[in-house]
C-alpha positions in Angstrom: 233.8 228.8 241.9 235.6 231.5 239.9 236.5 230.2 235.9 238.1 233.4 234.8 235.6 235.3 233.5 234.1 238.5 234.8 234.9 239.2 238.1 234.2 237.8 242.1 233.5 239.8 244.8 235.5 238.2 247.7 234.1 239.5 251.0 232.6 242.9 249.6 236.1 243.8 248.9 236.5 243.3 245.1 237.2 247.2 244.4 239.6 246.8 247.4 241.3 244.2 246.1 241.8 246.6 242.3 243.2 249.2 244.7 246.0 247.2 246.0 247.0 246.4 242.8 247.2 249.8 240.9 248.8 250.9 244.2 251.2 248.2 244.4 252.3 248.1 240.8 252.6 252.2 241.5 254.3 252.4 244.3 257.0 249.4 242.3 257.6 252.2 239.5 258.8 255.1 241.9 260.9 252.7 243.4 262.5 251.6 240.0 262.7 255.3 238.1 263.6 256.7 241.5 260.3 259.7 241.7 260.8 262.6 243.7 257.5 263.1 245.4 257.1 267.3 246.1 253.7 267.5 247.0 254.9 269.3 250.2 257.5 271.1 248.9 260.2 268.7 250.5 260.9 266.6 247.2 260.9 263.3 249.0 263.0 260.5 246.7 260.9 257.3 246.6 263.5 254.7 247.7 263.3 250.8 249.1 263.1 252.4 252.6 259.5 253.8 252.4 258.4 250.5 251.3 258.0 246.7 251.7 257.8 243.4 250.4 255.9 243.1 247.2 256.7 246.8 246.1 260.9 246.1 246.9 261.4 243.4 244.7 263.7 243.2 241.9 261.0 242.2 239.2 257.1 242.7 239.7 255.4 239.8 240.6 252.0 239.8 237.5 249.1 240.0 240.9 249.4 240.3 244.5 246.1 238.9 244.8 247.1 235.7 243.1 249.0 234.5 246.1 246.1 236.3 248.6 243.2 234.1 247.3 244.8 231.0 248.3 244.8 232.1 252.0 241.1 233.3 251.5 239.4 231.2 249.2 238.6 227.8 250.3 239.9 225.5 247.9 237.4 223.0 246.5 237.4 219.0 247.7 
């Protein structure tokens, strides 16, 4: 059982589940400032329609994972 401390590998996915995050909280940002991506040269504006759920809302939710370990960690009796 996790206590808060340290870290758990769920599934061999804990550096998976890090990823989401920093790409989630990321990908919230351009939305909000409104980036231009111009890797290509097309100078994309990041907008609501390249994304969904989490990374649309009006305020950032503190972890995605939060809500994701309750469907994926059994819950002690």
């Amino acid at each position: 059982m996790a206590t808060g401390a340290g870290s758990v590998p769920l599934y061999n996915l804990m550096e998976d589940a890090a990823t989401a995050e920093i790409s989630r909280v990321q990908n919230w940002q351009w939305i909000k400032y409104g980036v231009e991506l111009d890797g290509d040269g097309l100078g994309v504006r990041v907008g609501k329609e390249l994304f969904g759920r989490a990374s649309t809302a009006q305020t950032l939710d503190d972890f995605l994972t939060l809500d994701a370990y309750n469907h994926i960690v059994p819950t002690p009796p």
